[in-house]
PDB file with one MODEL, atoms N, CA, C and O in Angstrom:
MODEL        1
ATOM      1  N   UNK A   1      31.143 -63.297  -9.005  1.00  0.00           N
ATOM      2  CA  UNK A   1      31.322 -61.912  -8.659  1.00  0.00           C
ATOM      3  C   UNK A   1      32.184 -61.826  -7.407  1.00  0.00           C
ATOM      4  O   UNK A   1      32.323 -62.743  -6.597  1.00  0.00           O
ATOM      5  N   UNK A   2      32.798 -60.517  -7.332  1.00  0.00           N
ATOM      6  CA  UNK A   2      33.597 -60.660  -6.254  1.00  0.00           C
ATOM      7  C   UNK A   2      32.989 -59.133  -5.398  1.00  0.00           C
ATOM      8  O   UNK A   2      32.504 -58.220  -6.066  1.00  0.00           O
ATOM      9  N   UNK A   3      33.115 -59.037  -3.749  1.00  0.00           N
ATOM     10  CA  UNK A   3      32.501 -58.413  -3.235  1.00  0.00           C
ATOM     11  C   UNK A   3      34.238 -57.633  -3.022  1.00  0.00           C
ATOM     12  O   UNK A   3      35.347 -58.125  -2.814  1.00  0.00           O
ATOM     13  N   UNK A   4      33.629 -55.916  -3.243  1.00  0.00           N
ATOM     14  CA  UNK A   4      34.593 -55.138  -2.594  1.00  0.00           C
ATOM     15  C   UNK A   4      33.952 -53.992  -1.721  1.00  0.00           C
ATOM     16  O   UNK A   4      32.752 -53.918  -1.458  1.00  0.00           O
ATOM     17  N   UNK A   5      35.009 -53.038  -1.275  1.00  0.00           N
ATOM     18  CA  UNK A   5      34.074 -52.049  -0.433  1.00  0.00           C
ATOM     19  C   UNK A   5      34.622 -50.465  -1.198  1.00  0.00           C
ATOM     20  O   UNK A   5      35.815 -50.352  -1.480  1.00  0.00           O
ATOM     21  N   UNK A   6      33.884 -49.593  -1.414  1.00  0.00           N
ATOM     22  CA  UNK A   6      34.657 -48.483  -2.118  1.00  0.00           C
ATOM     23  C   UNK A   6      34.452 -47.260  -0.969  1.00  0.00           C
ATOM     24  O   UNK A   6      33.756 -47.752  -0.082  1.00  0.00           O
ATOM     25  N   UNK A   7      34.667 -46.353  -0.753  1.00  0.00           N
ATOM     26  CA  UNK A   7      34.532 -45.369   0.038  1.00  0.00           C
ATOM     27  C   UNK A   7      33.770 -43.552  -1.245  1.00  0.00           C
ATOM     28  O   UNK A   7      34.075 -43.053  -2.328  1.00  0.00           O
ATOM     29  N   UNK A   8      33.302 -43.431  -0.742  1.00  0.00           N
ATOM     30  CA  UNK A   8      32.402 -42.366  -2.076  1.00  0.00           C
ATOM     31  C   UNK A   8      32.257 -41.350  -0.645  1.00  0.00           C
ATOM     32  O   UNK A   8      31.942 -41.569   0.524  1.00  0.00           O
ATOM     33  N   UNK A   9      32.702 -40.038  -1.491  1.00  0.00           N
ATOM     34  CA  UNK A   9      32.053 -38.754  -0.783  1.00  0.00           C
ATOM     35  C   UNK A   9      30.098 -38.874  -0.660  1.00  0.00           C
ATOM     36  O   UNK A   9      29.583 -39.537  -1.561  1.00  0.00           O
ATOM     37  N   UNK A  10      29.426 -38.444   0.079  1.00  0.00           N
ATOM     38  CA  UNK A  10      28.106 -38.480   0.045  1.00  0.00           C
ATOM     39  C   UNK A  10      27.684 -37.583  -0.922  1.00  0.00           C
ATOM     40  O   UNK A  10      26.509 -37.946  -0.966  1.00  0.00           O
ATOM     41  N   UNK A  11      27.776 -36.471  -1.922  1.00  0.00           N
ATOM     42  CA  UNK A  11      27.486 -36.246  -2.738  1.00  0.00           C
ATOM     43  C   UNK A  11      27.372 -37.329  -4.103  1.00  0.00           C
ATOM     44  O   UNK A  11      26.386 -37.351  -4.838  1.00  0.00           O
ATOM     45  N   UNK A  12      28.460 -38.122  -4.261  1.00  0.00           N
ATOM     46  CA  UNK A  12      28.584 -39.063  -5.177  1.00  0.00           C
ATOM     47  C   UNK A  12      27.291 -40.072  -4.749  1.00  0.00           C
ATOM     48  O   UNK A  12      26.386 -40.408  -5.513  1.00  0.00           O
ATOM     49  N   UNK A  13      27.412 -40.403  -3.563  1.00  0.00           N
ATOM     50  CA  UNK A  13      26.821 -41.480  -2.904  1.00  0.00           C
ATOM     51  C   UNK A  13      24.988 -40.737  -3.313  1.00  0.00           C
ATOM     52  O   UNK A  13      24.043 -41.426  -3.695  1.00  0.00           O
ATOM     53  N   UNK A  14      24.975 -40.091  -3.214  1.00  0.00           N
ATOM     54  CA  UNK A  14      23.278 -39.676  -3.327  1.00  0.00           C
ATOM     55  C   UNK A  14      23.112 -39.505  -5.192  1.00  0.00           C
ATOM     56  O   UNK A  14      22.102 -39.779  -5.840  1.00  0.00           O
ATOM     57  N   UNK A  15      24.051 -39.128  -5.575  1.00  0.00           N
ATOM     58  CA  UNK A  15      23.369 -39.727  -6.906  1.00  0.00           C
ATOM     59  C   UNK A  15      23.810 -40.750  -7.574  1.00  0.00           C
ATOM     60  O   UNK A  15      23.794 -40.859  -8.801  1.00  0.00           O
ATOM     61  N   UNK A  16      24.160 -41.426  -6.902  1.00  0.00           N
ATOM     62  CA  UNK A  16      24.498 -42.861  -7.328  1.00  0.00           C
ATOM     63  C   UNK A  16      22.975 -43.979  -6.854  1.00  0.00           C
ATOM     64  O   UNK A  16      22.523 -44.841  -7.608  1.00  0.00           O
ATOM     65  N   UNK A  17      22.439 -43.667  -5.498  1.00  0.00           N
ATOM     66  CA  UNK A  17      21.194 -44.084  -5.529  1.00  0.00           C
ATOM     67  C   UNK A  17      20.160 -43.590  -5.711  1.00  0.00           C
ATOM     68  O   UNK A  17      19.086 -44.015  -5.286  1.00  0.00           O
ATOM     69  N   UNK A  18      20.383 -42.366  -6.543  1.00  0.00           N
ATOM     70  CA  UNK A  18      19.175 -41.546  -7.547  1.00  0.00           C
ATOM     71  C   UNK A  18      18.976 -42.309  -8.989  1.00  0.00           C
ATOM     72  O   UNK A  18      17.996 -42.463  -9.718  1.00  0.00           O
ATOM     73  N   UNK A  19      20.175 -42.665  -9.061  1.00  0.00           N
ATOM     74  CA  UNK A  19      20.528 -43.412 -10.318  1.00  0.00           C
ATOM     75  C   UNK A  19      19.788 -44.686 -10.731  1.00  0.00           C
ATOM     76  O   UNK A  19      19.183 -45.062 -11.735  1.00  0.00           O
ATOM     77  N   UNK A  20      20.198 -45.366  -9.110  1.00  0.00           N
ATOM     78  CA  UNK A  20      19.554 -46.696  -8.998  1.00  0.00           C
ATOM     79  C   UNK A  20      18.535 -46.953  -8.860  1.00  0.00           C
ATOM     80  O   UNK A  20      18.040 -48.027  -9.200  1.00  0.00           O
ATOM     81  N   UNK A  21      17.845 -45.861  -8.226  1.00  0.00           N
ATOM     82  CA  UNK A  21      16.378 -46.100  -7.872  1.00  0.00           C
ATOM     83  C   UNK A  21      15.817 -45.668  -9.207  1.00  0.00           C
ATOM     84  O   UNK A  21      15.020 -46.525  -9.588  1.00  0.00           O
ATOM     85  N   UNK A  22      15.928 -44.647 -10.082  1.00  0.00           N
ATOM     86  CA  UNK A  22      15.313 -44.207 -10.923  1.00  0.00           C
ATOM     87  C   UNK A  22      15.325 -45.397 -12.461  1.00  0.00           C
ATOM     88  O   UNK A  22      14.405 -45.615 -13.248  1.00  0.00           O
ATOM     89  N   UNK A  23      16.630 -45.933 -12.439  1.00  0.00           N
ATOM     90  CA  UNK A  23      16.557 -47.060 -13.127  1.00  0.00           C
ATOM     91  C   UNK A  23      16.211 -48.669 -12.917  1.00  0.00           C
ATOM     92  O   UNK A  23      16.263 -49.618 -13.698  1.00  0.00           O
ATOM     93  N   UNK A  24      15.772 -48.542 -11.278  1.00  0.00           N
ATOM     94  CA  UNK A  24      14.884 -49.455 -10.408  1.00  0.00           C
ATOM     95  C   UNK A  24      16.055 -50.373 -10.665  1.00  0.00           C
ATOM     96  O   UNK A  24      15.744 -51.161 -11.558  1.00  0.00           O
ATOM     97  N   UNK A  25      17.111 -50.545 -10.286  1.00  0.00           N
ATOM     98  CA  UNK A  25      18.256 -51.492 -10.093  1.00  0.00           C
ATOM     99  C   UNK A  25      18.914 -51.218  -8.595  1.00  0.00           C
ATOM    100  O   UNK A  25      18.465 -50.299  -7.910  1.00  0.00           O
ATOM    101  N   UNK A  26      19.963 -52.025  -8.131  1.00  0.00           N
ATOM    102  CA  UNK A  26      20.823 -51.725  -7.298  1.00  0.00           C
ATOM    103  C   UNK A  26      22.034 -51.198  -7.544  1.00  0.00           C
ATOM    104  O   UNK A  26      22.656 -51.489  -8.566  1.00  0.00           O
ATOM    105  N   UNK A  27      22.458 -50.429  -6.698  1.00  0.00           N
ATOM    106  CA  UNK A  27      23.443 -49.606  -6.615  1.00  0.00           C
ATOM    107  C   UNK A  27      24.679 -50.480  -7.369  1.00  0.00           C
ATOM    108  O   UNK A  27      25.496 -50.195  -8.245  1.00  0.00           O
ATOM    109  N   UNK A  28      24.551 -51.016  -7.016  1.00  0.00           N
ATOM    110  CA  UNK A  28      26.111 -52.424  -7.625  1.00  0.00           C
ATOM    111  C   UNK A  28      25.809 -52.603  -8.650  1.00  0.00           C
ATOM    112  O   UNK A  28      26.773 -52.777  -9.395  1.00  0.00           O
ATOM    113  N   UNK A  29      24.343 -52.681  -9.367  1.00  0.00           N
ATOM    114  CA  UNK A  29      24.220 -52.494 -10.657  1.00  0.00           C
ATOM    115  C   UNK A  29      24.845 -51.552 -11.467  1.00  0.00           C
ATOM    116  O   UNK A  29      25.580 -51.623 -12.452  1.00  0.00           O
ATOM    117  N   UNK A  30      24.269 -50.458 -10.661  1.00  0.00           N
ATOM    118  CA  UNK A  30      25.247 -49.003 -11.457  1.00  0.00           C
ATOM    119  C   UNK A  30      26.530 -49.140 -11.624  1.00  0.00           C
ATOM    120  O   UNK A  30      27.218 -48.978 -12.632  1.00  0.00           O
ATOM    121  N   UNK A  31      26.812 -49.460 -10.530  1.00  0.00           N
ATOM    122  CA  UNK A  31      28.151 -49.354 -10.790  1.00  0.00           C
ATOM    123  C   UNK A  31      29.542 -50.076 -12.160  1.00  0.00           C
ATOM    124  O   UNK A  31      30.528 -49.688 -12.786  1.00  0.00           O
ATOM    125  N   UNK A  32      28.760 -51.214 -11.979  1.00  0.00           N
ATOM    126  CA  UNK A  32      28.655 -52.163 -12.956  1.00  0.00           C
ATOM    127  C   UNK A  32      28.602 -51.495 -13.817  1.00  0.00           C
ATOM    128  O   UNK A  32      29.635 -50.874 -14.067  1.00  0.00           O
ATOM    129  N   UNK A  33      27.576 -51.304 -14.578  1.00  0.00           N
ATOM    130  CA  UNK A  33      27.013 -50.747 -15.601  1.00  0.00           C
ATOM    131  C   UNK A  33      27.634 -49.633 -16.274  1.00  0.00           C
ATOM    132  O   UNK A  33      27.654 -49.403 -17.483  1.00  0.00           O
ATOM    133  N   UNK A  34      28.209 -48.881 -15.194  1.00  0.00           N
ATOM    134  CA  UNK A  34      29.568 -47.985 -15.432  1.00  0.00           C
ATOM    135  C   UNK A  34      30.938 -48.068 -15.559  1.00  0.00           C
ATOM    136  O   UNK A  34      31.440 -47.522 -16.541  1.00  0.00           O
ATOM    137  N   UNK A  35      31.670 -48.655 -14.745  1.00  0.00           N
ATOM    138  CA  UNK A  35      32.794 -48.996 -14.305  1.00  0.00           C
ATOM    139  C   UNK A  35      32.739 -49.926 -15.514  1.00  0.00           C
ATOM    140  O   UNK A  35      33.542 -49.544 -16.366  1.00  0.00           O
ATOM    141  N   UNK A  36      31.896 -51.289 -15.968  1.00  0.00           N
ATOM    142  CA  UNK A  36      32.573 -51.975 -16.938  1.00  0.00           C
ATOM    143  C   UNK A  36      32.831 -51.541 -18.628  1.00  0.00           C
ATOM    144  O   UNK A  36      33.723 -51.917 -19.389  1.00  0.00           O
ATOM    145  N   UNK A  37      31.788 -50.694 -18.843  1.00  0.00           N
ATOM    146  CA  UNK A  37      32.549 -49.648 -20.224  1.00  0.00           C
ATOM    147  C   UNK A  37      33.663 -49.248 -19.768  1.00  0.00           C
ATOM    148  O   UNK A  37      34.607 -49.880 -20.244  1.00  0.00           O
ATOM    149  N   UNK A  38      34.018 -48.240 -18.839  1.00  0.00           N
ATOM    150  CA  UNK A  38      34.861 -46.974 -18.323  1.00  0.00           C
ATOM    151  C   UNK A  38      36.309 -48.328 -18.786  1.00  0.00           C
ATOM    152  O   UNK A  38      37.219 -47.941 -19.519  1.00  0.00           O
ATOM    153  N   UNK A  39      36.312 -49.562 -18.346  1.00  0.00           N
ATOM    154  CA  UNK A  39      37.264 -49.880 -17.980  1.00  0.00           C
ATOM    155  C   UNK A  39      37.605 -50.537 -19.280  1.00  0.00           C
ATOM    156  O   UNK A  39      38.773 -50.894 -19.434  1.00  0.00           O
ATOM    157  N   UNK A  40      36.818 -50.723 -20.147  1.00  0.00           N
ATOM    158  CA  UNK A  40      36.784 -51.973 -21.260  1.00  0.00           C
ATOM    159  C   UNK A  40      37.387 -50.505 -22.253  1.00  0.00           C
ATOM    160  O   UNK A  40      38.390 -50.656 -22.951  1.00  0.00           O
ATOM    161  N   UNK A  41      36.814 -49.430 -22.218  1.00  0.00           N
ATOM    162  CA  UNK A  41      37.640 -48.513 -22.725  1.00  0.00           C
ATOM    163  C   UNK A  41      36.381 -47.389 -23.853  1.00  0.00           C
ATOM    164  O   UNK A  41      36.749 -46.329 -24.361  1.00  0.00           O
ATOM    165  N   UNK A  42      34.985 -47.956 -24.010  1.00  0.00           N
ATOM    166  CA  UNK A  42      33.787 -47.383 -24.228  1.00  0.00           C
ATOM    167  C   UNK A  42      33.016 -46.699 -23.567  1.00  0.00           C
ATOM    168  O   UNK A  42      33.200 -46.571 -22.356  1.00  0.00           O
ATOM    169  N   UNK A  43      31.821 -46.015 -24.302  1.00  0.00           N
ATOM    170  CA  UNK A  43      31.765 -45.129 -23.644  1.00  0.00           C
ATOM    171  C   UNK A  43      30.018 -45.774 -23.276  1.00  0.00           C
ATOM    172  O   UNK A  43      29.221 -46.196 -24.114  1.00  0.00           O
ATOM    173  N   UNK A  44      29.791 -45.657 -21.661  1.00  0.00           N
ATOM    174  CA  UNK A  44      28.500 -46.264 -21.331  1.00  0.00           C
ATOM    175  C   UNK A  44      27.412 -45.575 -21.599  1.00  0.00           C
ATOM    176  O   UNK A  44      27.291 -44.458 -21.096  1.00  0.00           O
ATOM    177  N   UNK A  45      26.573 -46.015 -22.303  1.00  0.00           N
ATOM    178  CA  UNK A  45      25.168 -46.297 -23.358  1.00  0.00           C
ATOM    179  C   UNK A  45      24.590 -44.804 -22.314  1.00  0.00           C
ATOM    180  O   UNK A  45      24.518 -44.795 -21.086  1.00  0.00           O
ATOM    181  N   UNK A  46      24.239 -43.641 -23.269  1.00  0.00           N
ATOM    182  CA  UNK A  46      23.901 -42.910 -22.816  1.00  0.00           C
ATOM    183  C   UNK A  46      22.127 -42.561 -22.755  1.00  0.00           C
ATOM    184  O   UNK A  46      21.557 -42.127 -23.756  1.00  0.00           O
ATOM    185  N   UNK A  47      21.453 -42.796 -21.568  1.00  0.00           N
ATOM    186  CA  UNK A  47      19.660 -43.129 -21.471  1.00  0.00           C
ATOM    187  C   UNK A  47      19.342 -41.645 -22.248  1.00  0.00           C
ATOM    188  O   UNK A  47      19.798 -40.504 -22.178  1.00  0.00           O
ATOM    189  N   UNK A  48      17.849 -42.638 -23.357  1.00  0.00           N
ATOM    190  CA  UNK A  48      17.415 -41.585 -23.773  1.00  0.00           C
ATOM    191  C   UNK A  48      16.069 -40.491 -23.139  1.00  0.00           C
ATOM    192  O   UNK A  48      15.232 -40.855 -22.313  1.00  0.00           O
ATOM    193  N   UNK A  49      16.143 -39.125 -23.762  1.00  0.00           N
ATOM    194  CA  UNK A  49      15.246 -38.493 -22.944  1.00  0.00           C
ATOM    195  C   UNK A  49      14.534 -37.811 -24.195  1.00  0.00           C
ATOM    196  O   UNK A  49      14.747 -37.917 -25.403  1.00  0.00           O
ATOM    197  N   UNK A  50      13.417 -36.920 -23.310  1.00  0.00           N
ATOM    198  CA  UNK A  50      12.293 -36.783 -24.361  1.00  0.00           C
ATOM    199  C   UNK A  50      13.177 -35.846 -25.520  1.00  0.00           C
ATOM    200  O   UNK A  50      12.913 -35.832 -26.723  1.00  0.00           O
ATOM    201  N   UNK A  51      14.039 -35.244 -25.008  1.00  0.00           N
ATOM    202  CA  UNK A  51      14.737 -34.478 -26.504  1.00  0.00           C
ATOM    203  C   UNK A  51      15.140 -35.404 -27.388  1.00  0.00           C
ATOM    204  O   UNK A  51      15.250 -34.852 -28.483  1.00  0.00           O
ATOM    205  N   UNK A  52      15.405 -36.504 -27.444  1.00  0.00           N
ATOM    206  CA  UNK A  52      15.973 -37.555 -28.385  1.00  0.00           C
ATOM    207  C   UNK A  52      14.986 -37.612 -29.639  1.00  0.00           C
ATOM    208  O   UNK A  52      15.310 -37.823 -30.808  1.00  0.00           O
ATOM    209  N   UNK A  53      13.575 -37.353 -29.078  1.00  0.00           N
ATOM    210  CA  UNK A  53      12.924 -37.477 -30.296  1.00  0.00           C
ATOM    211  C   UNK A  53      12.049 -36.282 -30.366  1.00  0.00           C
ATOM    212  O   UNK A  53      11.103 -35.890 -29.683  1.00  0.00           O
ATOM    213  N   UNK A  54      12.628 -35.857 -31.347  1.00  0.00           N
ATOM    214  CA  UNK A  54      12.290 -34.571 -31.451  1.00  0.00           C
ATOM    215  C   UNK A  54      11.049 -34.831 -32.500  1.00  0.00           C
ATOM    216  O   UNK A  54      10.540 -33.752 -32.804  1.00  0.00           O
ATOM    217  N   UNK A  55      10.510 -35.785 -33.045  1.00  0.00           N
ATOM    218  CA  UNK A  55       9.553 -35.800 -33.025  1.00  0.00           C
ATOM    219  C   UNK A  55       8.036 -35.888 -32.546  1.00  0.00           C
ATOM    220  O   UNK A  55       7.012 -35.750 -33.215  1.00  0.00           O
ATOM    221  N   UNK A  56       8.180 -36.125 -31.352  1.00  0.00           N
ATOM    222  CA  UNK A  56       7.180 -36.035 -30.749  1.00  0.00           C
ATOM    223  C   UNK A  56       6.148 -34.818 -30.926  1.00  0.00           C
ATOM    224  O   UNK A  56       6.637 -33.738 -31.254  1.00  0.00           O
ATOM    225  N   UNK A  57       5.102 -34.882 -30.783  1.00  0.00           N
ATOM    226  CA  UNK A  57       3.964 -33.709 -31.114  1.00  0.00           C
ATOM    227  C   UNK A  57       4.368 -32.970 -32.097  1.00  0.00           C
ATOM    228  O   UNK A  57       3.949 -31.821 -32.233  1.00  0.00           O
ATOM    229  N   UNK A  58       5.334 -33.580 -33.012  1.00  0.00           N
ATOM    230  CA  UNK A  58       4.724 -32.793 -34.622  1.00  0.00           C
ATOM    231  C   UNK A  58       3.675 -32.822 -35.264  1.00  0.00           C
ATOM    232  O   UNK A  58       3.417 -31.966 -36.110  1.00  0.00           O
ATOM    233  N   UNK A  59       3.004 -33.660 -35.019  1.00  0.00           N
ATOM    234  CA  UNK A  59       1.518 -33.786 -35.477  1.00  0.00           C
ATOM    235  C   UNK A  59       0.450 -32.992 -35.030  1.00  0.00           C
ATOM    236  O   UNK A  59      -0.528 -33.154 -35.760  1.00  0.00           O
ATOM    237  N   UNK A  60       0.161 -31.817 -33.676  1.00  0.00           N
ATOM    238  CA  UNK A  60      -0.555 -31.422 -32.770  1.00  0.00           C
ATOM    239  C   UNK A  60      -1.446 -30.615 -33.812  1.00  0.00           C
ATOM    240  O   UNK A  60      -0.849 -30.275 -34.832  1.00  0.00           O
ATOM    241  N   UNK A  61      -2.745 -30.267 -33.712  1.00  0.00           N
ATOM    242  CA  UNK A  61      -3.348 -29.769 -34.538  1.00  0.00           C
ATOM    243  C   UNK A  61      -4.333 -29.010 -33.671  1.00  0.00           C
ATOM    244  O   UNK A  61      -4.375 -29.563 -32.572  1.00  0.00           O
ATOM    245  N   UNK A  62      -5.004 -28.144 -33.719  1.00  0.00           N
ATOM    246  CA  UNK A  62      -6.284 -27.784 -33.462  1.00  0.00           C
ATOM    247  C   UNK A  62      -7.617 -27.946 -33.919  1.00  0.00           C
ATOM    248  O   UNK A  62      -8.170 -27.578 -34.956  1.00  0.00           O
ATOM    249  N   UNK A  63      -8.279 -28.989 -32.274  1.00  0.00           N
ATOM    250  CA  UNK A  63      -8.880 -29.451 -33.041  1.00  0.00           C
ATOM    251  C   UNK A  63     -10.462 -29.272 -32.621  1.00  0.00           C
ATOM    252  O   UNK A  63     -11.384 -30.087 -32.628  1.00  0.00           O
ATOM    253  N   UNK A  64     -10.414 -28.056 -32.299  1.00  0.00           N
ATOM    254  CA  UNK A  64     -11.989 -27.348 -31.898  1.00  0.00           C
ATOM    255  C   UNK A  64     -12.734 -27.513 -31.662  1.00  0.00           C
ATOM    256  O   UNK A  64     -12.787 -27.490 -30.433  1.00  0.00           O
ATOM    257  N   UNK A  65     -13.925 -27.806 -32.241  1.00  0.00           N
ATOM    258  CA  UNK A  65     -15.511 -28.296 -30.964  1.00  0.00           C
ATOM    259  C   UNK A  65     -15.667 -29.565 -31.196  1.00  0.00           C
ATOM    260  O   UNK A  65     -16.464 -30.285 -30.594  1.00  0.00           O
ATOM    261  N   UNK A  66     -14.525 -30.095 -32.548  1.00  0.00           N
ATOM    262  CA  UNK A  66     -14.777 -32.065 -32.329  1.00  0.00           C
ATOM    263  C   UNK A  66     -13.947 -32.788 -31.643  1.00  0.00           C
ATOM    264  O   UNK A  66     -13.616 -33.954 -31.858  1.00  0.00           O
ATOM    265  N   UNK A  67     -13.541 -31.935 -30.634  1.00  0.00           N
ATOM    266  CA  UNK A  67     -11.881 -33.166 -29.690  1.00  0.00           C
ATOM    267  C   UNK A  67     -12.683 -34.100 -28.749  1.00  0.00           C
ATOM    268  O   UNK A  67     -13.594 -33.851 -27.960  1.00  0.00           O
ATOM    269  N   UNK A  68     -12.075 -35.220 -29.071  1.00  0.00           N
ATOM    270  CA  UNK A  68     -11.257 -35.303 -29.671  1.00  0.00           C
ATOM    271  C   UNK A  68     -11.567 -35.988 -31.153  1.00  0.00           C
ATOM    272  O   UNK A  68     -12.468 -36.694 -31.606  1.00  0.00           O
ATOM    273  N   UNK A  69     -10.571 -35.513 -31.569  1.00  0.00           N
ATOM    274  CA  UNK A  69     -10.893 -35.773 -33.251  1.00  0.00           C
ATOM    275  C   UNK A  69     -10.341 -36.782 -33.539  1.00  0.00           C
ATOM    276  O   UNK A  69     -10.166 -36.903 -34.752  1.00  0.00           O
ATOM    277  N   UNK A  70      -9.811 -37.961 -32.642  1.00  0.00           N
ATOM    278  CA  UNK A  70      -9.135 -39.645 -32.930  1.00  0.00           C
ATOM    279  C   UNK A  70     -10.377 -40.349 -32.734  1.00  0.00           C
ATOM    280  O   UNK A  70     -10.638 -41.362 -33.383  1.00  0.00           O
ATOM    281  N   UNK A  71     -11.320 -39.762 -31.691  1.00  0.00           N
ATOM    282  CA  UNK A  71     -12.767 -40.355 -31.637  1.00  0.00           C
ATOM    283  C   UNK A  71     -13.768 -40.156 -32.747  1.00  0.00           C
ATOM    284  O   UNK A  71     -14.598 -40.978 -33.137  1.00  0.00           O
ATOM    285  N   UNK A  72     -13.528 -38.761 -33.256  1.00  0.00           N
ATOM    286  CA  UNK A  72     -15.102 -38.232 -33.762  1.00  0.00           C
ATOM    287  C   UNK A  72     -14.263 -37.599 -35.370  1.00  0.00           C
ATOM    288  O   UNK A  72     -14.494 -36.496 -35.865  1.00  0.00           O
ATOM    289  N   UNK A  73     -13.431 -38.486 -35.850  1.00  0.00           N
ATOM    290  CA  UNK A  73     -12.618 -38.490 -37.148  1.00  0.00           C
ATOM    291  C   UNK A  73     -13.710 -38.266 -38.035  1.00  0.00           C
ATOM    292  O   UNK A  73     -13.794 -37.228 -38.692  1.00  0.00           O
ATOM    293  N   UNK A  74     -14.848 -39.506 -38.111  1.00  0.00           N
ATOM    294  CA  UNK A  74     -16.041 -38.881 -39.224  1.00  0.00           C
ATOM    295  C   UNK A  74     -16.435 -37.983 -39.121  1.00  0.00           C
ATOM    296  O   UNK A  74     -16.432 -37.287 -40.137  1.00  0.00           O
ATOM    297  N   UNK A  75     -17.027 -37.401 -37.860  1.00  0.00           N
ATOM    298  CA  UNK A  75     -17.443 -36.074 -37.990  1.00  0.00           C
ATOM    299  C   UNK A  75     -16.465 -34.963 -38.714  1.00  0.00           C
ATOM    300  O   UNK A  75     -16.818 -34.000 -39.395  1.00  0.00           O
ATOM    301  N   UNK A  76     -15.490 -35.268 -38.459  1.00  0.00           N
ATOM    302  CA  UNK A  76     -14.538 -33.943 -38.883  1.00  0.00           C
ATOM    303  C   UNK A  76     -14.329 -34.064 -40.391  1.00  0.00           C
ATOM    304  O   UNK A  76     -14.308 -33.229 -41.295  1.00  0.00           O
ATOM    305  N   UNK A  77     -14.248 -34.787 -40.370  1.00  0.00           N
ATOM    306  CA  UNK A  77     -13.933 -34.988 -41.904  1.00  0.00           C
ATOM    307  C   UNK A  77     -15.299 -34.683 -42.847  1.00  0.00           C
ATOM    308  O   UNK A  77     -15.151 -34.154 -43.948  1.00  0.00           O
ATOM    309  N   UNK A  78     -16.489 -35.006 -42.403  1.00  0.00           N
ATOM    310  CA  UNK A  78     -17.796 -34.087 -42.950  1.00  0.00           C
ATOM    311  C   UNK A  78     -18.055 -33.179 -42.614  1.00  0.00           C
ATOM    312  O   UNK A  78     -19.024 -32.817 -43.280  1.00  0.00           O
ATOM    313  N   UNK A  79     -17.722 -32.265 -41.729  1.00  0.00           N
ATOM    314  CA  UNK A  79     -17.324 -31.039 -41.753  1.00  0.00           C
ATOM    315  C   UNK A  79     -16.597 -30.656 -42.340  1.00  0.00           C
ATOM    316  O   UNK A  79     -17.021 -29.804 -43.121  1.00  0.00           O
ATOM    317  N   UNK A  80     -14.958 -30.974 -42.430  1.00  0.00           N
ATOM    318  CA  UNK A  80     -14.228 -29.923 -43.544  1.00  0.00           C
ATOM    319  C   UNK A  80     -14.617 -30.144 -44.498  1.00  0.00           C
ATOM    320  O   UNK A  80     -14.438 -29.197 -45.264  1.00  0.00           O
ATOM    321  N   UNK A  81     -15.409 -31.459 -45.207  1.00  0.00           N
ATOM    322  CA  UNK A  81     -15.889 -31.515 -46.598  1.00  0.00           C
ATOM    323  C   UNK A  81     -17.309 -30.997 -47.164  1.00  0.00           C
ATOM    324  O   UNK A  81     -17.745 -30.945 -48.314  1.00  0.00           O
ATOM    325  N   UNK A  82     -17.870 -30.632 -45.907  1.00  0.00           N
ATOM    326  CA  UNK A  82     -19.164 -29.435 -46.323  1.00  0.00           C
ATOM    327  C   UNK A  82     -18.403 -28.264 -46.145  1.00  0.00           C
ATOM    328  O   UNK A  82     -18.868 -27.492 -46.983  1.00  0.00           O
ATOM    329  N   UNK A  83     -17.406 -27.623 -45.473  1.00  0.00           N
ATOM    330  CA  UNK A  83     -16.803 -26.589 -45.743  1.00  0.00           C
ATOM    331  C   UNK A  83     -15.969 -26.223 -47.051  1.00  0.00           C
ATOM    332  O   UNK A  83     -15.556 -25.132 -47.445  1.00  0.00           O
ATOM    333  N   UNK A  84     -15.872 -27.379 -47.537  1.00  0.00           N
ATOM    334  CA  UNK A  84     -14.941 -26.892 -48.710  1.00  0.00           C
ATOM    335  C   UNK A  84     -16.130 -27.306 -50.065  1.00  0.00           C
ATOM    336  O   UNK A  84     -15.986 -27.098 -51.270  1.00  0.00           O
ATOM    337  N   UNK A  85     -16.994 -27.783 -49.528  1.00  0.00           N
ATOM    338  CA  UNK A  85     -17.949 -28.006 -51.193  1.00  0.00           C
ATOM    339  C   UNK A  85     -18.734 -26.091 -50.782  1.00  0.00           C
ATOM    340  O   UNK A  85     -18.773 -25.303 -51.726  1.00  0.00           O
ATOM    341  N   UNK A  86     -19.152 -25.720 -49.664  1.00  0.00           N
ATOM    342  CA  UNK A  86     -19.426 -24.260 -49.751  1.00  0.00           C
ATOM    343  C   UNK A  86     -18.706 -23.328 -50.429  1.00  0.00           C
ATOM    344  O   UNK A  86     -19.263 -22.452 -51.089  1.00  0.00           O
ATOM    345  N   UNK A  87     -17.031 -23.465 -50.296  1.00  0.00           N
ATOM    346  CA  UNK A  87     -16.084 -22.608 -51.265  1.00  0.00           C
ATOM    347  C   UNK A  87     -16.383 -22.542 -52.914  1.00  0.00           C
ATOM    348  O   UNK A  87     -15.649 -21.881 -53.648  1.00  0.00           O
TER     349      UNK A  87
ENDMDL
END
């Protein structure tokens, strides 16, 4: 590796070690990490966030006086099935 020195406005400079800290690397990491797509001519790997999966909590249910119902699954399930042999 070779050591250089760059000069950055302090706006740049503060989220550049928002960057680093939040991806628990060093700053020279980032930079790296940037600068060598930018330059190779790709585009650097964009981090995913909770919108990416938009599946998340499609499953959410209501689940009333047996929650949680990942614990107390038998119960619920003999309940809706005395509710539906009453129908």
């Amino acid at each position: 590796m070779v050591r250089t020195q760059v000069l950055l406005d302090e706006a740049t400079h503060r989220a550049l070690r928002r960057r680093a800290y939040e991806e628990g690397c060093s700053i020279s990491a980032v930079v790296r990490s940037i600068l060598g797509p930018a330059l190779r001519g790709s585009k650097p790997k964009r981090r995913l966030t909770l919108k990416d999966f938009k599946s998340v909590g499609a499953g959410r249910s209501k689940q009333g006086g047996l929650a949680p119902v990942s614990e107390r699954h038998d119960e619920a399930l003999a309940e809706a099935l005395h509710e539906d042999l009453r129908r």
